[in-house]
N, C-alpha and C positions, 0 to 999 in steps of 0.2 A: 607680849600681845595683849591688847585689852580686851576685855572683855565684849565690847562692840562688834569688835576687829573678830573675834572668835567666831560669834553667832553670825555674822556677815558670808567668815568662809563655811561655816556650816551649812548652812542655806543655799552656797553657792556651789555645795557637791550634792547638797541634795537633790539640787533641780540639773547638774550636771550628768549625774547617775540614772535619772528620771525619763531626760533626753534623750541618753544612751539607748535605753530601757524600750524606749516610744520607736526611735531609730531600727533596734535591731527587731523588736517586733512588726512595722512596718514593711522592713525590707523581707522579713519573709512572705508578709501576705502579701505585697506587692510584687515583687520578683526585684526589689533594689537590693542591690549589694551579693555579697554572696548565699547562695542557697543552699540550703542541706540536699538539693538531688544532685548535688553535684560530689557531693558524699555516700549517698545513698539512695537507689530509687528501688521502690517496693512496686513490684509489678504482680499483678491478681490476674489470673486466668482462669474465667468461665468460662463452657462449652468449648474448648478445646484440646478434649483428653488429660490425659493424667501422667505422674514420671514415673509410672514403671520401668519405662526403660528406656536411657537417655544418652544410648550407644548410638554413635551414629551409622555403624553398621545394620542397625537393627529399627531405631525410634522412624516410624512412618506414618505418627500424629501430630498437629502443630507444635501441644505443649514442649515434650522433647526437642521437635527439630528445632523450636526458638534457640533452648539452649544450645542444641549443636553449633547452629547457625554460627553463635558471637562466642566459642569456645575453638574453633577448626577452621583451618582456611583449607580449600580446594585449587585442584590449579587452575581453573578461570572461575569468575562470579559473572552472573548476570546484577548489570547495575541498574539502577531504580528506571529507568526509561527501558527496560526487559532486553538491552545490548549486550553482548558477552563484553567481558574486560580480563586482562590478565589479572592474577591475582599469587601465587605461588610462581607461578609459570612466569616468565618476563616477556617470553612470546613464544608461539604456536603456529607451525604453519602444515598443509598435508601435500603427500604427494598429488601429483597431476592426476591418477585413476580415482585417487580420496583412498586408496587402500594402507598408507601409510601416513600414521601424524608423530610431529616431531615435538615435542614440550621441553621448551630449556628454560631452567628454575633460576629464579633470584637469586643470587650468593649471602650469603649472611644472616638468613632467616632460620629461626632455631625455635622449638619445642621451649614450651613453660615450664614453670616449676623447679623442683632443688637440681633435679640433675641435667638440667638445660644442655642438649645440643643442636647440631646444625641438623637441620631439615635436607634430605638426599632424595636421589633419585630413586634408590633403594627404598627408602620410605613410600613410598609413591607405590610402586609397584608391590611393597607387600600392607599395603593398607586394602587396598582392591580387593588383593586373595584373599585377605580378612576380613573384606565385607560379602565376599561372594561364596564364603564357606557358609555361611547364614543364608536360611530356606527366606529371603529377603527380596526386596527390590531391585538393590544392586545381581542380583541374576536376570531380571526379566531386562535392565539395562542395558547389559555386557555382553550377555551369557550367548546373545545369539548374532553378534557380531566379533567379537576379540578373538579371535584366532588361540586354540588352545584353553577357552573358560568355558565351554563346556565340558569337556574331558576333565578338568579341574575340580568343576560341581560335582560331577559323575564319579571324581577318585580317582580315575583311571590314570593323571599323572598328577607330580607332586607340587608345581609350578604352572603358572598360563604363563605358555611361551609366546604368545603373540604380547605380551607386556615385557620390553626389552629394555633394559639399564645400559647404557653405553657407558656412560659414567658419571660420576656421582653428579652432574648437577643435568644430563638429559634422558630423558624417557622416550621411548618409540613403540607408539602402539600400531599392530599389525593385526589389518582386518579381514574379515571372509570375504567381503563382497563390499563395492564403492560405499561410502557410507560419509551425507555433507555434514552430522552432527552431531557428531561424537562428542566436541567440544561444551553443546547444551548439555549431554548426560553427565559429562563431567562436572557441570556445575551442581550438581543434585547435592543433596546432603548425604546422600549414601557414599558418595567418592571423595568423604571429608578424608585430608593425610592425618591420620594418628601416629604417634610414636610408637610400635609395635614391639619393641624392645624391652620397654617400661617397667618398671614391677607393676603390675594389678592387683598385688594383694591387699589391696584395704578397700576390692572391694569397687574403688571407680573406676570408669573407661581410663583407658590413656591418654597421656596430655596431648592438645594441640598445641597451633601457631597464632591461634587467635588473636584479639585482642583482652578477651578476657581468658581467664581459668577457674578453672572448678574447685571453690574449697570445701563445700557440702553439699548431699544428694542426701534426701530423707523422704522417701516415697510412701513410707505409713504416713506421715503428716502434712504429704503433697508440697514439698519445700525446697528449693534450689537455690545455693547460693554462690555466685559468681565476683571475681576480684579482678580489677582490672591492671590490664600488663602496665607497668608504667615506661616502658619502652613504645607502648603505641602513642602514637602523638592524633592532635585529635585540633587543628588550627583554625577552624572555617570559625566567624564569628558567630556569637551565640553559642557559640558550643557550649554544653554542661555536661560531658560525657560522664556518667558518673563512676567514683571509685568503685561502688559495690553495688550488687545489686541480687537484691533478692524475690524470686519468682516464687508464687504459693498457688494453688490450688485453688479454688473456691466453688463451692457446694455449688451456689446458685444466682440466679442473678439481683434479686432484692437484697442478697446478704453482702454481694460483693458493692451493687451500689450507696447500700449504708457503710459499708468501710470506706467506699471511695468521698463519700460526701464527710466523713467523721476524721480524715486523715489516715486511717488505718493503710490504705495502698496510694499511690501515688497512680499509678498506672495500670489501667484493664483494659483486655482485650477481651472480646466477647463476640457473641453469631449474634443473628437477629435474632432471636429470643428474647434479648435483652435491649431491644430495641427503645421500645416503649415505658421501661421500666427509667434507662437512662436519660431519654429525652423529656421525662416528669423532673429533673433534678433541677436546680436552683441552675439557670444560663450563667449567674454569674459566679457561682462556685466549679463548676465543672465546665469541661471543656469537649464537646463529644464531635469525631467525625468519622466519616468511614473512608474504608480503601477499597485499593485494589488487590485482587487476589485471585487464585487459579480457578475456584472450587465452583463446579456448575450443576445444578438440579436439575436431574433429566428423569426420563420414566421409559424403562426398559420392557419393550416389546418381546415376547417369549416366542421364538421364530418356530420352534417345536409344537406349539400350543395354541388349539383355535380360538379365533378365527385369522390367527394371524399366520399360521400354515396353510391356509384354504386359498381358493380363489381371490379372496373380495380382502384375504389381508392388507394388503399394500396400497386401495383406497378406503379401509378403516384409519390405517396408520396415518395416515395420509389428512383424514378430517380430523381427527385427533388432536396434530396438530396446528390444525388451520384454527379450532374453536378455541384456541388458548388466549385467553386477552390476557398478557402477558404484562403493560402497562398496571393492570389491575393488582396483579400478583405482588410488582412492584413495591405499589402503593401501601398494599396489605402487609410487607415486610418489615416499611417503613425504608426503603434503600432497595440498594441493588442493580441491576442492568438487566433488560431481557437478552435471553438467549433462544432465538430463535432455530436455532444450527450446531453442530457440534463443534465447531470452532469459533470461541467468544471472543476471538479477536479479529482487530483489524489485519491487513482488508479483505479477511476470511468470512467475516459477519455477514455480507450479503447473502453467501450460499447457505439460507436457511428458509422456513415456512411460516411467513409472518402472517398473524391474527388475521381473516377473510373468512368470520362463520359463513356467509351466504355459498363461499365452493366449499365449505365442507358440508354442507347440505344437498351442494350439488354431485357430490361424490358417495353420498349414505342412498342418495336414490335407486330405489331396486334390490336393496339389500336386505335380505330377511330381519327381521326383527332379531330374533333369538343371536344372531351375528352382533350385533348394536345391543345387545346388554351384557357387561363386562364387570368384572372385580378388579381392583385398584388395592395391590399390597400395600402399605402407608410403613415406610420407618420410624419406630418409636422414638422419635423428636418434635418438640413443640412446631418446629421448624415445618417439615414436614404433613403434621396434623395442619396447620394455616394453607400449606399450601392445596393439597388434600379436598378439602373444603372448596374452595376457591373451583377448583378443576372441573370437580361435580356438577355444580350446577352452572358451568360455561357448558360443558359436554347437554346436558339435559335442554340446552335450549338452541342445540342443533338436530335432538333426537337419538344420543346417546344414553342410553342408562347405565351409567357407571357407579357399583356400588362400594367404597373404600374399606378395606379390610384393615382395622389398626396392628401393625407388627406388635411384637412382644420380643423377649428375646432372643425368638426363633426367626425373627427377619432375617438375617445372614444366609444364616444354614437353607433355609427355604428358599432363597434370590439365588444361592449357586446351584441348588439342586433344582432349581428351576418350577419348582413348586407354586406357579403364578402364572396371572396371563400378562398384566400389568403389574409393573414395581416403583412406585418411586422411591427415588434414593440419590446420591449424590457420586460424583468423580471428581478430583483434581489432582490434576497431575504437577510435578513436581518443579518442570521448566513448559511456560506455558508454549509450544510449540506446537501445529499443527497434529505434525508425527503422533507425538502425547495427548492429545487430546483424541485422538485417532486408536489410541492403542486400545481400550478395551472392546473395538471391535474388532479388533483381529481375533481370527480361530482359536488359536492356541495362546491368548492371552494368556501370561502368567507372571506373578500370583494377583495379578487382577482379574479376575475371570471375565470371560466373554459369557454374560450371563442374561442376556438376548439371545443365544445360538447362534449366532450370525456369520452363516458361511457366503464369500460371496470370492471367488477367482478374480473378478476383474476390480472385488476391492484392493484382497492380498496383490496383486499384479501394480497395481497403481500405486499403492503405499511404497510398494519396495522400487519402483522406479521413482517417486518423487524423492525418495531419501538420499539417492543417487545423483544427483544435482547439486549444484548450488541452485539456491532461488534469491534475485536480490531483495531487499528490501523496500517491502510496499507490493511484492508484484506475487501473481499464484500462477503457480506453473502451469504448462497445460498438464501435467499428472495428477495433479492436485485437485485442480478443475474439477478433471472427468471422475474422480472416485468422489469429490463431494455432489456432484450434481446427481450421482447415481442412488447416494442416501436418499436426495430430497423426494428422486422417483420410488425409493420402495424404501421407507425409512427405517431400520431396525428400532429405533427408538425414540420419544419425545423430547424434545428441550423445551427449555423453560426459562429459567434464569441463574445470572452469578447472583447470590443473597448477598445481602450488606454482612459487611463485617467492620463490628464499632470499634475504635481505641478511645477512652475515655480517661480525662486527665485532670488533676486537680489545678494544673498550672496549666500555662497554655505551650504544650511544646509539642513536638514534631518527629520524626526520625524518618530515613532513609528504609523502603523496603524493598526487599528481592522478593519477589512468586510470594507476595502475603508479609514474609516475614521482618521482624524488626533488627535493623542492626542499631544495638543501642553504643555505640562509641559514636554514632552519628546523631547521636540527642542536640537538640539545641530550641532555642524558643520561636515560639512561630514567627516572631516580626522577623529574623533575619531567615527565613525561607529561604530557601535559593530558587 
């Protein structure tokens, strides 16, 4: 080779290697070729709790339930349009009174990890007893419909015998009284099937069926890291389901939008809080939008506590909600939805008390003053304090004086003990269902507490007759009807709005959610949306 010849090919790997170089750098900041989220997505979660405990018998804050979510399948999911879909189960159907449902499971689906088996009916039924031995959710779900789970809670016997195994791949559950929705509770996170068999001793929950599995939990360091099955297949175009992925913690929302803008997380979920913080960041580095999700900001009327035990309660409550410019609120959050009612969905939204200060003016007339000046408990969130604010001086320009007392730590303890007249604070339930949305005004709410007081016979009477139906879809029953019309006349409590909740991303991708949360095997980039 000459010496020509030499410097010719040298030149010609140098600008080969250079190309390469230019290539692979390109295609990650452009999304060409393949990506590292597809290897790895680092997901940051501000204001959404922390992994103390990420049992899913137990975890009843988003962070956790994320990871339950994409680690446990249950026997139906509701899917991103809020439909039930089988999911464990292959199908589900009840008897004609609804006092008996029948679950027959998929054949071939098996538990993660080294000692991998088939998923039974068995499992099924003692995952339940394993989340309802836990002072948890899964009691106020079960406990007072399943035939034999209260006796169970209570000790009295060793199994809930209304959860019956026929054989290994059906389940029959047997109920107190008709009951059309058993199948939404089933969807909760709390009635995820774990492998209950499992050793625990190192310490983490037991495996599921997921698509992912758990290979570290680090809760002093706020850290979860998840490994995906490679049995789950994952075919919709765009897909970038990723191998790993790891969930962290983060203090605050400036700190997590500097990692988000520096590479440091790929993926953040956040409340409005961080609203404004995110929508400062570079449009073309970052990719921010919000969702849908259960969680709705109301303000609890203390039925114990005047003036809303007195006469003139029920047209206080009444303008209270009328002076809400709830658009405003909106705006103020930067997102969200008003809620004007206690059921923030369709075609439930109508029965609520939209913005009209001129009748809540019309309803404060003749009202003692001393009645019209009120305290306003505030929950210690930024959240909260905006909204707080806001309320005051809509209320003040109907001839309320509402003065806001900011929570501390003792917000909780003071909201159950009732220690307020007004409280704002937040509910969301789990499958967003009428019923659920309804529940913490039932009497004996638990462990949601009914923290209004709110006794009402022809609420309880209504509730448990509309449960007892089916209702189709799109339509409100007349049970339905008449317990929400009877809120709007004497309201236990204020609504307001669903707040935004942002996902913010360094690429531009997308995923599937149920009630809020993400199933990441359903990753993929926005252009192929479905």
């Amino acid at each position: 080779m000459t010496t020509r010849t030499l410097r010719f090919s040298i030149i010609l790997l140098v600008l080969v290697a250079m190309g390469l170089a230019f290539w692979l750098f390109l295609g990650r900041d452009k999304n060409i070729g393949h990506s590292a989220i597809e290897d790895l997505l680092t997901v940051g979660l501000v204001g959404r709790g922390d992994f103390s405990n990420i049992d899913p018998a137990e975890a009843s804050v988003e962070a956790p339930i994320i990871v339950v979510w994409n680690i446990y399948d249950r026997l139906v999911e509701l899917g991103p349009d809020g439909l039930l879909i089988p999911s464990l189960a292959e199908d589900f159907s009840a008897s004609e009174d609804l006092m008996e449902w029948r679950f027959n499971l998929r054949s071939g689906v098996r538990f993660n990890g080294n000692a991998s088996r088939q998923v039974t009916a068995q499992d099924v039924k003692k995952s339940l007893e394993r989340a309802l031995r836990q002072p948890g959710y899964a009691r106020s779900l079960f406990g007072d419909i399943v035939v034999g789970a209260s006796e169970f809670i209570e000790g009295d016997i060793s199994e809930v015998s209304g959860i019956v195994v026929q054989n290994s791949t059906t389940v029959v559950f047997r109920l107190m009284r008709p009951y059309a929705y058993l199948p939404e509770r089933l969807a909760t996170s709390f009635a995820s099937v774990v492998q209950t068999d499992a050793n625990s001793g190192n310490g983490l929950p037991p495996p599921g069926s997921g698509d992912y599995q758990l290979v570290e939990w680090d809760n002093v360091e706020g850290r979860v890291e998840l490994k995906r099955v490679r049995s789950s297949q994952q075919t919709e175009a765009g897909a970038v389901a990723p191998d790993r992925i790891n969930l962290r913690i983060i203090d605050n929302e400036v700190l997590a939008a500097q990692e988000l803008s520096s590479g440091g997380i790929d993926w953040l979920e956040a409340t409005s809080s961080a609203g404004n913080v995110l929508k400062g960041l570079d449009a073309g580095q970052v990719f921010v939008r919000t969702f849908d999700h259960p969680e709705i900001r109301m303000l609890a009327f203390n039925q114990q506590a005047a003036p809303f035990n007195g006469p003139d309660g029920s047209a206080i409550a009444r303008a209270l909600n009328f002076a809400i410019d709830r658009d405003t609120v909106v705006d103020l959050l930067g997102g969200g939805r008003v809620a004007p009612g206690p059921v923030p969905v369709a075609p439930y939204e109508t029965y609520g008390l939209p913005y009209d200060p001129d009748r809540a003016v019309a309803l404060l007339k003749g009202i003692e003053s001393d009645n019209k000046s009120l305290t306003l408990l505030v929950e210690p969130v930024d959240e909260a304090k905006v909204i707080a604010e806001a309320l005051v001086a809509q209320w003040k320009r109907v001839g309320l004086n509402v003065t806001a007392v900011p929570g501390r730590a003792d917000f909780f303890e003071r909201a159950v003990n009732g220690d307020y007249q007004m409280a704002l604070a937040y509910y969301g339930p789990f499958v967003q269902t009428p019923e659920q949305y309804l529940w913490p005004f039932r009497k004996d709410a638990i462990p949601v507490p009914n923290v209004m007081r709110f006794e009402s016979p022809d609420f309880e009477h209504g509730l448990t007759e509309y449960t007892s139906h089916y209702t189709p879809d799109g339509k409100v029953s007349q049970a339905l009807a008449g317990i929400l019309a009877g809120m709007m006349q004497d309201p236990p409590a204020g609504w307001i709005v669903k707040p935004p909740r942002f996902v913010a991303t360094g690429q531009d991708l997308m995923v599937d959610r149920q009630a809020g949360i993400p199933r990441f095997i359903t990753l993929r980039r926005a252009e192929h949306n479905k």
